[in-house]
mmCIF entry with sequence, helices, sheets and N, C-alpha, C, O atoms, coordinates in Angstrom:
data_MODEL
# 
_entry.id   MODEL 
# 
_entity.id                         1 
_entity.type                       polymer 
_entity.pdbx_number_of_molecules   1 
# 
_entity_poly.entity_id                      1 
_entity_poly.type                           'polypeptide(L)' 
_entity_poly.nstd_linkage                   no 
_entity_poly.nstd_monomer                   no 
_entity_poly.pdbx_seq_one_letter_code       
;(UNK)(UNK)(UNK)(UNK)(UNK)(UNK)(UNK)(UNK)(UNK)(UNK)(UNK)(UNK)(UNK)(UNK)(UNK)(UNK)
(UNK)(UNK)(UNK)(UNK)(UNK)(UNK)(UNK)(UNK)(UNK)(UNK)(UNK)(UNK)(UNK)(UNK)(UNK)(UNK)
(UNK)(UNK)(UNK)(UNK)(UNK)(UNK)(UNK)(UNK)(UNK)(UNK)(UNK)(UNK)(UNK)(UNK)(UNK)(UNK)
(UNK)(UNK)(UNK)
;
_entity_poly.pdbx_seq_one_letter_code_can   XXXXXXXXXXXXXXXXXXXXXXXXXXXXXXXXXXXXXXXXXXXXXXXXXXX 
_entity_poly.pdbx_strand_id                 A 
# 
loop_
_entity_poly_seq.entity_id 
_entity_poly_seq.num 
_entity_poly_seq.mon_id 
_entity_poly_seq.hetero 
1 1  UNK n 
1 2  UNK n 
1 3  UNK n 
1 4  UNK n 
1 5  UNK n 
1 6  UNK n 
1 7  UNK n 
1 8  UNK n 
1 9  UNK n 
1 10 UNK n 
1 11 UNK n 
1 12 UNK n 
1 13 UNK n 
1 14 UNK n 
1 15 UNK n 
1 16 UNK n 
1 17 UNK n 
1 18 UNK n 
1 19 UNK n 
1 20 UNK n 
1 21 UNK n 
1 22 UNK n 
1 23 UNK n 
1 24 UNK n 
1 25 UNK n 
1 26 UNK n 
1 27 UNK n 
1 28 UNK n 
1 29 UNK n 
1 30 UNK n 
1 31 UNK n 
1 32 UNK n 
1 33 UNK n 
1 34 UNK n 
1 35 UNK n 
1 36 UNK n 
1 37 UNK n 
1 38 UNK n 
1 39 UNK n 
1 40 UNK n 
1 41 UNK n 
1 42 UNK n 
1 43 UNK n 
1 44 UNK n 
1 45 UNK n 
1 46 UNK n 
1 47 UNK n 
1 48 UNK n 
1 49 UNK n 
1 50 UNK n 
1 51 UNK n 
# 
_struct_asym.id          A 
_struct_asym.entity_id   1 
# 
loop_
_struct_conf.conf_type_id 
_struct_conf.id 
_struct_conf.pdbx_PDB_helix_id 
_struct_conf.beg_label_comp_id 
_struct_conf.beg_label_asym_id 
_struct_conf.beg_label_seq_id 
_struct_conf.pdbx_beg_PDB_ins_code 
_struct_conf.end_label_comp_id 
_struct_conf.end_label_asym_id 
_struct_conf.end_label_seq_id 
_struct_conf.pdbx_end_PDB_ins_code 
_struct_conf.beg_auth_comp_id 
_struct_conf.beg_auth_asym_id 
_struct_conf.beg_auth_seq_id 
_struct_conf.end_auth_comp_id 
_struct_conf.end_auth_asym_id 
_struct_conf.end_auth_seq_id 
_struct_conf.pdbx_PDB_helix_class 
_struct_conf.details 
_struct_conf.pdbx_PDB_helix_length 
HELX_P HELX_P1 AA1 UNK A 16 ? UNK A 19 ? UNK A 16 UNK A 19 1 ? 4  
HELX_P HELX_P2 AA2 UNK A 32 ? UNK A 43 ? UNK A 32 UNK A 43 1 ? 12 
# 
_struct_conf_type.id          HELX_P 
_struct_conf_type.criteria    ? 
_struct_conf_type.reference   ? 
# 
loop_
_atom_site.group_PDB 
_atom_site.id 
_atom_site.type_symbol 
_atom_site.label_atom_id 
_atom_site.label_alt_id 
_atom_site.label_comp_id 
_atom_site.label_asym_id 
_atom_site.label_entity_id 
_atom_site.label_seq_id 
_atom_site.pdbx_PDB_ins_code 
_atom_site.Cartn_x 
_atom_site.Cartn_y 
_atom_site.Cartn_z 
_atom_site.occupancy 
_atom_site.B_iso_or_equiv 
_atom_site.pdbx_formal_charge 
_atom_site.auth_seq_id 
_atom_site.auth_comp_id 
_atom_site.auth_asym_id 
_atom_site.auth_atom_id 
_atom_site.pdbx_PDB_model_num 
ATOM 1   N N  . UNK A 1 1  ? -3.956  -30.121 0.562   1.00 0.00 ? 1  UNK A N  1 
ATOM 2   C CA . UNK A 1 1  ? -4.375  -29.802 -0.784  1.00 0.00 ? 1  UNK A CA 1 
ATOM 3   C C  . UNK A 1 1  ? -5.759  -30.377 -1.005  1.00 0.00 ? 1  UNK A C  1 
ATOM 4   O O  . UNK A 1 1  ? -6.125  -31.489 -0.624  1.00 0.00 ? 1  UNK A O  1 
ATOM 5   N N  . UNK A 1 2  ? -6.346  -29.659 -1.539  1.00 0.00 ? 2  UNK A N  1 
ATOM 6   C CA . UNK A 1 2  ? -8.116  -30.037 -1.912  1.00 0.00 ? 2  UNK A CA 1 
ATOM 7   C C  . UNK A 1 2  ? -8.083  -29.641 -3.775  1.00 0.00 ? 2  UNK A C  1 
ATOM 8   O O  . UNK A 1 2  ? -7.604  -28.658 -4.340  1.00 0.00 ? 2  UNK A O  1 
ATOM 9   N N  . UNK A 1 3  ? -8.794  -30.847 -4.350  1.00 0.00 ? 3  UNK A N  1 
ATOM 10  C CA . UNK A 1 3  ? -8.950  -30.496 -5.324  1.00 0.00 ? 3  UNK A CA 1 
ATOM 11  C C  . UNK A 1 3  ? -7.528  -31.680 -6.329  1.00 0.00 ? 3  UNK A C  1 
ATOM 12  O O  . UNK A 1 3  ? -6.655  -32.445 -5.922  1.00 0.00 ? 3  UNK A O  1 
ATOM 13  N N  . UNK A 1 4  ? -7.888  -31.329 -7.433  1.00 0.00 ? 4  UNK A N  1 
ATOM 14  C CA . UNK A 1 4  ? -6.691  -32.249 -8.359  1.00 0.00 ? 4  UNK A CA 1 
ATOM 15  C C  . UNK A 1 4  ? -5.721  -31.724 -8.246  1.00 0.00 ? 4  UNK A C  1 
ATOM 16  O O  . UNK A 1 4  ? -5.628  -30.592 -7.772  1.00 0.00 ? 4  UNK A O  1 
ATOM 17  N N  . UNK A 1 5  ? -4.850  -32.344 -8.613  1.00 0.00 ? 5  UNK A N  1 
ATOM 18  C CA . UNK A 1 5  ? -3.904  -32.396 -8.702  1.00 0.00 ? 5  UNK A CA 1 
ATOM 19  C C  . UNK A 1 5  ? -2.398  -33.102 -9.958  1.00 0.00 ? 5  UNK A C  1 
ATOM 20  O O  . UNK A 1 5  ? -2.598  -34.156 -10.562 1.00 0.00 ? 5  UNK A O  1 
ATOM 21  N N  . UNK A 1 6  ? -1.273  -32.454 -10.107 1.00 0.00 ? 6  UNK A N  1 
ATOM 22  C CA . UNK A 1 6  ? -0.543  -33.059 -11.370 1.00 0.00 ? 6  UNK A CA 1 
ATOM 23  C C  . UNK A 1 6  ? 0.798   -32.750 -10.789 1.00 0.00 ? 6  UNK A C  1 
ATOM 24  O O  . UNK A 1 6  ? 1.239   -31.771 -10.187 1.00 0.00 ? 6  UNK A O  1 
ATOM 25  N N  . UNK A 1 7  ? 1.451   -34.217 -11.264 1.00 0.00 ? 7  UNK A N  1 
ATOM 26  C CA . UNK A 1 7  ? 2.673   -34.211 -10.909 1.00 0.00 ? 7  UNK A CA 1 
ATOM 27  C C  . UNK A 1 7  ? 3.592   -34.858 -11.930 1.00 0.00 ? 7  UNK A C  1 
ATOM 28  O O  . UNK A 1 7  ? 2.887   -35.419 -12.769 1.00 0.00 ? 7  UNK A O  1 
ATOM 29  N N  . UNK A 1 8  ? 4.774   -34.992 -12.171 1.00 0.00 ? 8  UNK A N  1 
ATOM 30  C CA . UNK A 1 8  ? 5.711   -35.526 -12.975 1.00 0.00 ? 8  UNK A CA 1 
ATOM 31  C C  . UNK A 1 8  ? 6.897   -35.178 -12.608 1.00 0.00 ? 8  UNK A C  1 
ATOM 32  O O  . UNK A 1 8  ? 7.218   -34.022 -12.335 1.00 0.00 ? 8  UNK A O  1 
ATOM 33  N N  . UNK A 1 9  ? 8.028   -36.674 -12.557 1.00 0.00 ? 9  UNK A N  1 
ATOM 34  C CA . UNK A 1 9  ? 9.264   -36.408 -12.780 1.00 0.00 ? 9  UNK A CA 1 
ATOM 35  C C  . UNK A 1 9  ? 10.128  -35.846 -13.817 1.00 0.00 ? 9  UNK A C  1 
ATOM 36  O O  . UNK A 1 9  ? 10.114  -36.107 -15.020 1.00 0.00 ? 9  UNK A O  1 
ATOM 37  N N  . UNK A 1 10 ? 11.018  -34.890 -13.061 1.00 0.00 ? 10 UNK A N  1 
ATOM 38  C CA . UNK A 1 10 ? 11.981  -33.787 -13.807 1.00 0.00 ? 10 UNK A CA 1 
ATOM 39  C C  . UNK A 1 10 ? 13.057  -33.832 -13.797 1.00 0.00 ? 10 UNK A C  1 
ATOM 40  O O  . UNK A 1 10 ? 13.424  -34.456 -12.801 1.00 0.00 ? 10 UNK A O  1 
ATOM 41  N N  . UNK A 1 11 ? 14.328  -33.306 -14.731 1.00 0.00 ? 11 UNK A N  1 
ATOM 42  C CA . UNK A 1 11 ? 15.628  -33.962 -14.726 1.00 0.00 ? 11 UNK A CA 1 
ATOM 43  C C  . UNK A 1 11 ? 15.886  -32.737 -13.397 1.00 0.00 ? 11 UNK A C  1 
ATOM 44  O O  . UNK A 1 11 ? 15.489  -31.578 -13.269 1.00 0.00 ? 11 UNK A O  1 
ATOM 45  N N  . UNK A 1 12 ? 16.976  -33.886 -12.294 1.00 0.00 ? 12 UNK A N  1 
ATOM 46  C CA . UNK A 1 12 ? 17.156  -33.195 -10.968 1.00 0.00 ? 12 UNK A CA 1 
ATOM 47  C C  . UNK A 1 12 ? 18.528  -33.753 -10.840 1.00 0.00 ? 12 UNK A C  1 
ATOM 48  O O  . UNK A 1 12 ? 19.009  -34.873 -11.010 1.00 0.00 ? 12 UNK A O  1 
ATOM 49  N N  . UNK A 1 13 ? 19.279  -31.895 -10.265 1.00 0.00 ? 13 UNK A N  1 
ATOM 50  C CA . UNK A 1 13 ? 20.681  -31.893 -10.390 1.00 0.00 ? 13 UNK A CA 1 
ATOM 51  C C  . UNK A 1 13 ? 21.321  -31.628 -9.061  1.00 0.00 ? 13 UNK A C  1 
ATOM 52  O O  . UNK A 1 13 ? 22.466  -31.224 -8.860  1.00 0.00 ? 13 UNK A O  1 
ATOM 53  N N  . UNK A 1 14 ? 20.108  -32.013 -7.923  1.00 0.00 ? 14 UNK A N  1 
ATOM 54  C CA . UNK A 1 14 ? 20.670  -31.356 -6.262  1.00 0.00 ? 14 UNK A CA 1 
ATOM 55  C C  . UNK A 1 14 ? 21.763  -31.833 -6.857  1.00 0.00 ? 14 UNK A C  1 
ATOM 56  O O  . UNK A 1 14 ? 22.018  -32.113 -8.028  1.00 0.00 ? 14 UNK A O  1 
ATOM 57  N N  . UNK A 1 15 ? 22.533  -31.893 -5.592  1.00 0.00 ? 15 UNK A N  1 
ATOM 58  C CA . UNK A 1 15 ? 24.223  -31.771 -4.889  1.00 0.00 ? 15 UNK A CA 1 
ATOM 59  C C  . UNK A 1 15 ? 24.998  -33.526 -5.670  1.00 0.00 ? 15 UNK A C  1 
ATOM 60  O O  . UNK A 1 15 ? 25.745  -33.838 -6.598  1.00 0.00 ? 15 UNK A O  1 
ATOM 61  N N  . UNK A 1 16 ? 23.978  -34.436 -4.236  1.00 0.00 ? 16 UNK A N  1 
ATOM 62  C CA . UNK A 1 16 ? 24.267  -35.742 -4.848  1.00 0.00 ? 16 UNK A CA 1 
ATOM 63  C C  . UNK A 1 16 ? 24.228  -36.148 -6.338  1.00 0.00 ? 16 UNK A C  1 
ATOM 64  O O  . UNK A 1 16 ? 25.180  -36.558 -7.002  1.00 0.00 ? 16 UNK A O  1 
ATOM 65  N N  . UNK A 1 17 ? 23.068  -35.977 -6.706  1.00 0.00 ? 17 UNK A N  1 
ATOM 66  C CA . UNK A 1 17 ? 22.856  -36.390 -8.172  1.00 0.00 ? 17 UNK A CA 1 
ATOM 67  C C  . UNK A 1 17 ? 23.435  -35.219 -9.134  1.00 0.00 ? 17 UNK A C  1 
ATOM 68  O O  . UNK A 1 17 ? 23.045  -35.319 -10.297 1.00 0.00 ? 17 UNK A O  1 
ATOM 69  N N  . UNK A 1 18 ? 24.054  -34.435 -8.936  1.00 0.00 ? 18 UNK A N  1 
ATOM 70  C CA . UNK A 1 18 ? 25.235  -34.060 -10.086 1.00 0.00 ? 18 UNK A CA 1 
ATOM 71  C C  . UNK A 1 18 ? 26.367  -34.449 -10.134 1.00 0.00 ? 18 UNK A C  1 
ATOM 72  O O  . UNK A 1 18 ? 27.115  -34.134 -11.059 1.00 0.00 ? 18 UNK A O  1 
ATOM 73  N N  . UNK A 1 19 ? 26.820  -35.416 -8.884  1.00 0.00 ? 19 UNK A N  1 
ATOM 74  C CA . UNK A 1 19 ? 28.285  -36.421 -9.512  1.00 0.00 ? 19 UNK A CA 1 
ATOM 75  C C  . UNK A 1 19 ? 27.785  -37.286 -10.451 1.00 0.00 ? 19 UNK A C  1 
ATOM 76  O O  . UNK A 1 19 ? 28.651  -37.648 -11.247 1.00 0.00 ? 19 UNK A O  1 
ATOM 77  N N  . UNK A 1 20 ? 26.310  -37.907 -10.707 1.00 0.00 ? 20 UNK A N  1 
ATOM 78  C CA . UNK A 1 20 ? 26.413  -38.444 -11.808 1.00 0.00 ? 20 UNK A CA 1 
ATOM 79  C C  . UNK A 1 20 ? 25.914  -38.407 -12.766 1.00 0.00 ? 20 UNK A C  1 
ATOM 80  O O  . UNK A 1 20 ? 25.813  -39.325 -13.580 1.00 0.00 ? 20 UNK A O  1 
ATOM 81  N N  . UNK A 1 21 ? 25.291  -36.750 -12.884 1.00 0.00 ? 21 UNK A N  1 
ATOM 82  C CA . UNK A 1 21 ? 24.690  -36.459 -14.118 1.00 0.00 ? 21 UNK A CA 1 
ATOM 83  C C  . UNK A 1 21 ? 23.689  -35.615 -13.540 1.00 0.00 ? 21 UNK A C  1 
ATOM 84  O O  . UNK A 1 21 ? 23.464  -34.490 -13.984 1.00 0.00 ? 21 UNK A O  1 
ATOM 85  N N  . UNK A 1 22 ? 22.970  -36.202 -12.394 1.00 0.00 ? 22 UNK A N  1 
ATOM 86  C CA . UNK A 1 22 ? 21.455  -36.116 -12.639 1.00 0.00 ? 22 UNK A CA 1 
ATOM 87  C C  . UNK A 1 22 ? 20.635  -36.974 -12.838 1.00 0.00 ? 22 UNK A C  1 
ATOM 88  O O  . UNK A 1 22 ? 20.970  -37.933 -13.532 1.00 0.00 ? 22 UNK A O  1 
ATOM 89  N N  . UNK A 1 23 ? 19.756  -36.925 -12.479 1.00 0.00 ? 23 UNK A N  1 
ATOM 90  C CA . UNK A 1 23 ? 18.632  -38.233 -12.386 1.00 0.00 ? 23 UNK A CA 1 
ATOM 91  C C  . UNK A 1 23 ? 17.305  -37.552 -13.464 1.00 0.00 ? 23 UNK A C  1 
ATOM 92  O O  . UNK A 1 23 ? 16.931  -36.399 -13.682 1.00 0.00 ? 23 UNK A O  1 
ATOM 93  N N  . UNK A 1 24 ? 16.933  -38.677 -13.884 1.00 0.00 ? 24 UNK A N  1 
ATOM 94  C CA . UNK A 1 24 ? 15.832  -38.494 -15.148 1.00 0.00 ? 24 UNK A CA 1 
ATOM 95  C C  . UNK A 1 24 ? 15.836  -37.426 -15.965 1.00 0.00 ? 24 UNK A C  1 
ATOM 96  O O  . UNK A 1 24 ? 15.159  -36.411 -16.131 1.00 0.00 ? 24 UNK A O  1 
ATOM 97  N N  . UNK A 1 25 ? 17.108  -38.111 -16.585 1.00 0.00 ? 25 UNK A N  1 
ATOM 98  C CA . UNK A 1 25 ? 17.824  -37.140 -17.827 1.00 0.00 ? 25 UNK A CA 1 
ATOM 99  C C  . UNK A 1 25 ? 16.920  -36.640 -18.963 1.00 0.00 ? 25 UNK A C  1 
ATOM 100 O O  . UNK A 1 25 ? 17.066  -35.667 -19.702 1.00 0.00 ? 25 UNK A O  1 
ATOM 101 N N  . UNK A 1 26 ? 15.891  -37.619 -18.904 1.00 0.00 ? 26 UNK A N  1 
ATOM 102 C CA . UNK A 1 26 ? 14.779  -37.682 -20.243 1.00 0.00 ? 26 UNK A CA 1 
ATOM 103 C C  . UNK A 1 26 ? 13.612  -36.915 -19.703 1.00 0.00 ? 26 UNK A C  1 
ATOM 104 O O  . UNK A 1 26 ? 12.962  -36.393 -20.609 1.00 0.00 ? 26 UNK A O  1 
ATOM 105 N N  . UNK A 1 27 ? 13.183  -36.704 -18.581 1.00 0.00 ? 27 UNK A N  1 
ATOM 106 C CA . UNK A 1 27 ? 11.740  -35.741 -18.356 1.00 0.00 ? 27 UNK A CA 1 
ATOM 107 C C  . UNK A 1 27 ? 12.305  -34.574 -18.057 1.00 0.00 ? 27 UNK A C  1 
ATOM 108 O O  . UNK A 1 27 ? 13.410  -34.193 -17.671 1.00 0.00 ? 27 UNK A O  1 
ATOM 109 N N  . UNK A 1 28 ? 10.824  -33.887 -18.449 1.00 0.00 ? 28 UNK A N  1 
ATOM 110 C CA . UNK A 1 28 ? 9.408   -34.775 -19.166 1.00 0.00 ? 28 UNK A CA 1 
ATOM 111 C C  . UNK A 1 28 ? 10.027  -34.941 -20.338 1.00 0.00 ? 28 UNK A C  1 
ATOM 112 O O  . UNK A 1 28 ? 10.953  -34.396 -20.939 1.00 0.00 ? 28 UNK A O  1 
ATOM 113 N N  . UNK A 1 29 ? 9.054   -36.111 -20.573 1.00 0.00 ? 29 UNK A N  1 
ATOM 114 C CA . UNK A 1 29 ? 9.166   -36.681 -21.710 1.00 0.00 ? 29 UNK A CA 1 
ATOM 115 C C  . UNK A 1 29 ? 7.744   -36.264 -22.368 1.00 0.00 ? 29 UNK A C  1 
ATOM 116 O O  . UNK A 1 29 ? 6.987   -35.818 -21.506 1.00 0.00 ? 29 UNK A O  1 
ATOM 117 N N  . UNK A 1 30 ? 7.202   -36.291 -23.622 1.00 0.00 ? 30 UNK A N  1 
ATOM 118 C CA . UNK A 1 30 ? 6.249   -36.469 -24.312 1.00 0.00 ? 30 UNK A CA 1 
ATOM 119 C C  . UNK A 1 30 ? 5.125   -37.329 -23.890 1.00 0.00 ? 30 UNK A C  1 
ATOM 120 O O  . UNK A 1 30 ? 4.121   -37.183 -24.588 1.00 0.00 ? 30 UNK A O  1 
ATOM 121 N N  . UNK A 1 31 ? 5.026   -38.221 -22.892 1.00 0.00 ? 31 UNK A N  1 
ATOM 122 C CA . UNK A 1 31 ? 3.807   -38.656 -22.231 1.00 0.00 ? 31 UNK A CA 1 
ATOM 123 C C  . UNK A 1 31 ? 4.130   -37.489 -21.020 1.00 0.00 ? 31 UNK A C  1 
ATOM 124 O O  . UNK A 1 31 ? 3.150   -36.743 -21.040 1.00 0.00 ? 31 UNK A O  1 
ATOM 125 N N  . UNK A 1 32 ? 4.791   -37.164 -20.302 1.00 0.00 ? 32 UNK A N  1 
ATOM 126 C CA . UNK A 1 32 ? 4.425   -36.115 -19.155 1.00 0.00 ? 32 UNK A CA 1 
ATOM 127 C C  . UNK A 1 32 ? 3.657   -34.975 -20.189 1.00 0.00 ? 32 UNK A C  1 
ATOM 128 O O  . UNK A 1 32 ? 2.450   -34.814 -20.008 1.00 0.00 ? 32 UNK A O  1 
ATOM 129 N N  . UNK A 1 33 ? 4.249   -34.282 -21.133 1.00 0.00 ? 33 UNK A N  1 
ATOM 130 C CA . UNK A 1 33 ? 3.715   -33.303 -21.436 1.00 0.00 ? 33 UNK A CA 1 
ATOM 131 C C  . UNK A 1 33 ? 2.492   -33.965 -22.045 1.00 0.00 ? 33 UNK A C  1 
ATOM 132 O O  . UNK A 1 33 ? 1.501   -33.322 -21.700 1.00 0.00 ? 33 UNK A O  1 
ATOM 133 N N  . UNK A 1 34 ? 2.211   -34.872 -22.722 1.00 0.00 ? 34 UNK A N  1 
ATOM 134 C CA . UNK A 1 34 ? 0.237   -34.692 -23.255 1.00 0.00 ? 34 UNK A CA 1 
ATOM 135 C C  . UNK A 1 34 ? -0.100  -35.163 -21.812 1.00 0.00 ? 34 UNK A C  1 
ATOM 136 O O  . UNK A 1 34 ? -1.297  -34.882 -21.751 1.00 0.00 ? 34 UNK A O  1 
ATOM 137 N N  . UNK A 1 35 ? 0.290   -35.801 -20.417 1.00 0.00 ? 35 UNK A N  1 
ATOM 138 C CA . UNK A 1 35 ? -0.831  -35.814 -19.662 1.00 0.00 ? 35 UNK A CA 1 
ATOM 139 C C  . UNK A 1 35 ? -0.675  -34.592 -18.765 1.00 0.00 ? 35 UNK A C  1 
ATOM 140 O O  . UNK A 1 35 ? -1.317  -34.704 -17.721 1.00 0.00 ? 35 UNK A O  1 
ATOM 141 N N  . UNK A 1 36 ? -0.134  -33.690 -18.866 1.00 0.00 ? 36 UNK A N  1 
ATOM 142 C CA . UNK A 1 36 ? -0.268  -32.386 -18.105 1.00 0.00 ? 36 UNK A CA 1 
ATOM 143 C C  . UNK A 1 36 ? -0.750  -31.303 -19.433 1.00 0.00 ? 36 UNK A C  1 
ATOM 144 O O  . UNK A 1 36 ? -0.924  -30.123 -19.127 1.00 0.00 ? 36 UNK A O  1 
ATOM 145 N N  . UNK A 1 37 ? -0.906  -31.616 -20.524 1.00 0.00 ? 37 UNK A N  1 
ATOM 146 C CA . UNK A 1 37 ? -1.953  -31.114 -21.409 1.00 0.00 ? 37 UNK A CA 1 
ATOM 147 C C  . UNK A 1 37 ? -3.219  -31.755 -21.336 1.00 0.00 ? 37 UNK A C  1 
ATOM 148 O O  . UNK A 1 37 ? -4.135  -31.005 -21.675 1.00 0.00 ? 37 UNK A O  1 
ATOM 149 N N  . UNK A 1 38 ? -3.559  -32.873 -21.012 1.00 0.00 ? 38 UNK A N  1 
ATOM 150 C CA . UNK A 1 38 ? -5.048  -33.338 -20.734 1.00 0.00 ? 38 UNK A CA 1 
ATOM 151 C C  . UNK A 1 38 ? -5.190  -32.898 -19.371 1.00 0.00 ? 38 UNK A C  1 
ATOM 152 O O  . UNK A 1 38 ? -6.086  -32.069 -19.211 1.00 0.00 ? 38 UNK A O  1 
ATOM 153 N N  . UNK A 1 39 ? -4.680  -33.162 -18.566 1.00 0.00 ? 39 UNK A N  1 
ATOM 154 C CA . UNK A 1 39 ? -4.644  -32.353 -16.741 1.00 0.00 ? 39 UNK A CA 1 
ATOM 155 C C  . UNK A 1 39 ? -5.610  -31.003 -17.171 1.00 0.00 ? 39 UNK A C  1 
ATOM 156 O O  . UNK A 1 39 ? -6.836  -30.973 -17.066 1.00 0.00 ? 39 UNK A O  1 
ATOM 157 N N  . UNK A 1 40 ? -4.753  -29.909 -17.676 1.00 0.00 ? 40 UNK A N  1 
ATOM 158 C CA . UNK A 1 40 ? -4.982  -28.360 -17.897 1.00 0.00 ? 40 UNK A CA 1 
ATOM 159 C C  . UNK A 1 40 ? -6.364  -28.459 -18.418 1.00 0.00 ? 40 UNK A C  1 
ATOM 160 O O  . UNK A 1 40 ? -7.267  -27.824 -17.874 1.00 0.00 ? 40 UNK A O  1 
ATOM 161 N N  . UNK A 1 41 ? -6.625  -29.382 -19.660 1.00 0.00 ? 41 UNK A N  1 
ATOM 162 C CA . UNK A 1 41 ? -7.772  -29.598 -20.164 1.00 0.00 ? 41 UNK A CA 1 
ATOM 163 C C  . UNK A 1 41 ? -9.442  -29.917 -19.563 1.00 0.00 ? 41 UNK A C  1 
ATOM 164 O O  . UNK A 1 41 ? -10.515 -29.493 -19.991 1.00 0.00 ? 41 UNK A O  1 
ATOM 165 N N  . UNK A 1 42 ? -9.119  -30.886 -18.345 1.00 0.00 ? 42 UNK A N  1 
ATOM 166 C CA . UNK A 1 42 ? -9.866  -30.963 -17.562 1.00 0.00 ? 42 UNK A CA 1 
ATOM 167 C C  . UNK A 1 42 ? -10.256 -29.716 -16.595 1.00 0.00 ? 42 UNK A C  1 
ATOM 168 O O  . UNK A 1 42 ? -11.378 -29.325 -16.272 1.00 0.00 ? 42 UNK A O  1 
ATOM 169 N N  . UNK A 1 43 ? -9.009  -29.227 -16.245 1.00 0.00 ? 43 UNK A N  1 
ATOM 170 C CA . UNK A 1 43 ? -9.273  -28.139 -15.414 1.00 0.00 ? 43 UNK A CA 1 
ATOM 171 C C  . UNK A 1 43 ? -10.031 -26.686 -15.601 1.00 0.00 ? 43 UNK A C  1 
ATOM 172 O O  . UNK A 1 43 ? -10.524 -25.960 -14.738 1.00 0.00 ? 43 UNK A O  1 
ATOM 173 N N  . UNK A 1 44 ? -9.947  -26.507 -17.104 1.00 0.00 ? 44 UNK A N  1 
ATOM 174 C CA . UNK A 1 44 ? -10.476 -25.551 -18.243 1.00 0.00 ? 44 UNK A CA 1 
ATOM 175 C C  . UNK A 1 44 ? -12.221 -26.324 -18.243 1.00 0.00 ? 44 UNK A C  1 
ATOM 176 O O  . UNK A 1 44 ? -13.209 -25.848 -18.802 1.00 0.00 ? 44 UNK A O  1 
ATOM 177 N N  . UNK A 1 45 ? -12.170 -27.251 -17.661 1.00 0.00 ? 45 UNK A N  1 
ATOM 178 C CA . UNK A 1 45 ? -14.010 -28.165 -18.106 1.00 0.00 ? 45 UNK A CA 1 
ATOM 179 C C  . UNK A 1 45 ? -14.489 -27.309 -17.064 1.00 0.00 ? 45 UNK A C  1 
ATOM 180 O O  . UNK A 1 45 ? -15.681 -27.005 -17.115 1.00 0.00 ? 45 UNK A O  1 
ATOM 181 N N  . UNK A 1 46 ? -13.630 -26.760 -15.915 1.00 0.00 ? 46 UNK A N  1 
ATOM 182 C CA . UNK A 1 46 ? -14.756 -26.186 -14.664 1.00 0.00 ? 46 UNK A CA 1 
ATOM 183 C C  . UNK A 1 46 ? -14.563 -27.399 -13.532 1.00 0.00 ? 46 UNK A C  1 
ATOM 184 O O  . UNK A 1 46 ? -14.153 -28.552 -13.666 1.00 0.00 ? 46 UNK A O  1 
ATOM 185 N N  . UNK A 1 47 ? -15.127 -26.504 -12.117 1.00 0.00 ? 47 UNK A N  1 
ATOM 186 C CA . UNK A 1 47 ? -14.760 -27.169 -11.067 1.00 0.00 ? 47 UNK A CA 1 
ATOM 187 C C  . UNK A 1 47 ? -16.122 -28.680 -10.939 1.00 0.00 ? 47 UNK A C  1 
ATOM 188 O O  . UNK A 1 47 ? -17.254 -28.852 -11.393 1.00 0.00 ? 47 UNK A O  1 
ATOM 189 N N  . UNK A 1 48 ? -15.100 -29.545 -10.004 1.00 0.00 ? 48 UNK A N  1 
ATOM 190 C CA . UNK A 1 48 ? -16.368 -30.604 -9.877  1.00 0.00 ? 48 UNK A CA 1 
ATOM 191 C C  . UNK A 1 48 ? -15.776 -31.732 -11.111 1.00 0.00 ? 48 UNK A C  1 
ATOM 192 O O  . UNK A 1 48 ? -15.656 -32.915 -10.791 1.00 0.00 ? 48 UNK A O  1 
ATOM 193 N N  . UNK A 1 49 ? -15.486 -31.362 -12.264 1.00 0.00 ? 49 UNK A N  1 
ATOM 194 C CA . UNK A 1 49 ? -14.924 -32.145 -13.462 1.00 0.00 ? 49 UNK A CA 1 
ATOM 195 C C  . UNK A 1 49 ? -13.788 -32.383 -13.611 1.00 0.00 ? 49 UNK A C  1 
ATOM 196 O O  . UNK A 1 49 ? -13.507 -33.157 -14.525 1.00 0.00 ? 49 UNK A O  1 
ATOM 197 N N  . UNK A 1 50 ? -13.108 -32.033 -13.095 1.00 0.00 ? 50 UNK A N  1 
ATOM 198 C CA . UNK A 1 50 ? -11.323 -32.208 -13.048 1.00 0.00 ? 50 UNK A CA 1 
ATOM 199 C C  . UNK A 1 50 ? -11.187 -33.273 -12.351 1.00 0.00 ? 50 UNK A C  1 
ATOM 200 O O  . UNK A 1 50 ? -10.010 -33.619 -12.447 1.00 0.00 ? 50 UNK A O  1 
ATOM 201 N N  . UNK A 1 51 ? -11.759 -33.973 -11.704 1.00 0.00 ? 51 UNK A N  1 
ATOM 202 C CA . UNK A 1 51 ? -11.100 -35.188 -10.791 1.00 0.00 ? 51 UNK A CA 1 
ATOM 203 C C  . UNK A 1 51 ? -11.103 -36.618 -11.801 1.00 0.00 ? 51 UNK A C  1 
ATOM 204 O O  . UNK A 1 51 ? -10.662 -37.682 -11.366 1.00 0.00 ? 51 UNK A O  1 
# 
C-alpha cells in the first residue's frame, strides 16, 4: 500500500467470538467516526496532503 491510510476496530462475530457475543460491541464509536471524517477530509485536500 502507498499512500494513507485509515483503519478502525469493528464489532466482529467470526465463529470464536460469537460464543461470547462478539468482540468490540461498541465500534465504531463516535471518535472512529469523526477520525474517519477528518481522514476523508484530508483526502478531499488533494494528493501530497493527506499524510
Amino acid at each position: 500500500m502507498h499512500g494513507p491510510a485509515f483503519a478502525c476496530r469493528a464489532f466482529d462475530t467470526w465463529a470464536p467470538f460469537r460464543i461470547v457475543g462478539g468482540l468490540n460491541k461498541r465500534r465504531p464509536d463516535a471518535d472512529d467516526l469523526s477520525a474517519a471524517r477528518s481522514f476523508a477530509e484530508r483526502l478531499r485536500e488533494g494528493p501530497g496532503r493527506a499524510v
